[in-house]
C-alpha positions as CSV (number, residue, x, y, z in Angstrom):
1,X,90.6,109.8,43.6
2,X,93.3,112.3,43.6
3,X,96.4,110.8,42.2
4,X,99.7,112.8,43.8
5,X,103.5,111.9,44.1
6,X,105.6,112.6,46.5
7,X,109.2,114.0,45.9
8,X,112.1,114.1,48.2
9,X,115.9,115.6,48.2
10,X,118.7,114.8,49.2
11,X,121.8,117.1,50.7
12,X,124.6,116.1,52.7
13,X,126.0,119.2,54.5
14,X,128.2,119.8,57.2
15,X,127.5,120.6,60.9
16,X,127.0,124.2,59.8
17,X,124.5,123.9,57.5
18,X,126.8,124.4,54.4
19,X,125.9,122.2,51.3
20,X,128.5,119.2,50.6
21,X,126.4,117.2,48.0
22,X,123.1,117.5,46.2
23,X,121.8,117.1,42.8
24,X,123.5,120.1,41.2
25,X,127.2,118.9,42.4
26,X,125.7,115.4,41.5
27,X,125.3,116.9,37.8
28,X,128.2,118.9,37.8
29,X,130.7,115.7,38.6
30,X,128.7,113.6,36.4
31,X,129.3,116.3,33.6
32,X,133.3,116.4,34.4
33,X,133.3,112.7,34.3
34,X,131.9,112.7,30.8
35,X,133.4,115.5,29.0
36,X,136.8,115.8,30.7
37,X,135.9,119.4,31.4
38,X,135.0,121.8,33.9
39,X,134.0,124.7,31.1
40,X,132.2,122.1,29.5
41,X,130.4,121.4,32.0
42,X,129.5,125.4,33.2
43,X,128.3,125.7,29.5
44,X,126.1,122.6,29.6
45,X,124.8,123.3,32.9
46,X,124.1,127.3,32.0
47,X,126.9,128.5,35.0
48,X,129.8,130.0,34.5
49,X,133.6,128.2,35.3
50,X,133.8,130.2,38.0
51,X,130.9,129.2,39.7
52,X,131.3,125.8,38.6
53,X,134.5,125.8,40.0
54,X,133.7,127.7,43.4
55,X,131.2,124.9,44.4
56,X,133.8,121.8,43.6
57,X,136.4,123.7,45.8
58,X,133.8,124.2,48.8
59,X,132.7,120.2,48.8
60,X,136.5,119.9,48.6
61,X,137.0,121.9,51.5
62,X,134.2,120.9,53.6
63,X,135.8,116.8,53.0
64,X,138.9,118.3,53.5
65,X,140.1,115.9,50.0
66,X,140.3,116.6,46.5
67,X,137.8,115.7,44.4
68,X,138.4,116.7,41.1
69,X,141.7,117.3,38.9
70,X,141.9,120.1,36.4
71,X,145.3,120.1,34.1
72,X,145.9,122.5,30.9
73,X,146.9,119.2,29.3
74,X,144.7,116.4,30.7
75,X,141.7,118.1,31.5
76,X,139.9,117.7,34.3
77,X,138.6,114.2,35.8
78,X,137.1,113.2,39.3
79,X,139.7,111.8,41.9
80,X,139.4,108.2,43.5
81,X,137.8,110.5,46.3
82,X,135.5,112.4,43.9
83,X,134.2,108.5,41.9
84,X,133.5,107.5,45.5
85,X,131.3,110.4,46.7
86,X,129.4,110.7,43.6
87,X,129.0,106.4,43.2
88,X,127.7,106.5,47.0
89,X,125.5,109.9,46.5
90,X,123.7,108.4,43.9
91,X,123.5,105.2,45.8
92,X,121.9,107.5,49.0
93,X,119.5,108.6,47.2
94,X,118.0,105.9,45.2
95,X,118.1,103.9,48.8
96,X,116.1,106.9,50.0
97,X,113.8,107.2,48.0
98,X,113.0,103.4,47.8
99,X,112.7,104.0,51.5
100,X,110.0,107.2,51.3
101,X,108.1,105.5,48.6
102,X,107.3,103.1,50.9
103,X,106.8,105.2,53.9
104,X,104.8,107.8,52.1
105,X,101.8,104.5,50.3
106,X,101.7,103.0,53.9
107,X,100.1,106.2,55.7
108,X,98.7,107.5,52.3
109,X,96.9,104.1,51.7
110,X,92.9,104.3,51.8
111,X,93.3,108.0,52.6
112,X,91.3,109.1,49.2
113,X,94.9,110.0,47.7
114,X,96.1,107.5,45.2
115,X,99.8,107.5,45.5
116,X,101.2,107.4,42.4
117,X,103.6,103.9,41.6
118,X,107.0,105.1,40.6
119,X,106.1,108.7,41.1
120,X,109.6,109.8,42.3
């Protein structure tokens, strides 16, 4: 018997199509969170600041709401607004794919595929 896993994503966008929140924003504001940084972060996450930077101020745009604060003397650090989206984004998507883990045994069951327990 075949043993395969099935993997899922998660995005929130906008109603044109235009990424809010996925795993790579979910890193970056985890990283900012943890070292205080937004260069940091770019280094750890092989990006430049700029581009680092460019895709926190488009979620920020798209929610129309800050979520992150960057000062010379403070650093940076995640607004209330920014804790939020990433606590809840992280909450979507283990919720999701609790939800497709189930979905995907119950028509995969008896089919000659073994899906795999915990394969997300």
């Amino acid at each position: 018997m075949l043993k395969v896993r099935f993997k899922s994503r998660q995005l929130l966008e906008d109603s044109n199509g235009k990424i809010i929140m996925g795993e790579g924003r979910q890193r970056i504001l985890e990283l900012i969170e943890r070292t205080g940084s937004i260069n940091q972060t770019a280094k750890r996450m092989g990006m430049s600041y700029r581009g680092v930077w460019g895709k926190i101020r488009a979620t920020e745009e798209r929610l129309g709401t800050k979520i992150v604060i960057s000062e010379k003397r403070h650093g940076s650090r995640l607004t209330e607004d920014g804790k939020r989206l990433l606590i809840n984004y992280i909450r979507l998507k283990k919720e999701c794919r609790k939800a497709d883990e189930k979905i995907f045994k119950d028509i995969f069951r008896g089919s000659g595929l073994d899906p795999t327990p915990g394969g997300f």
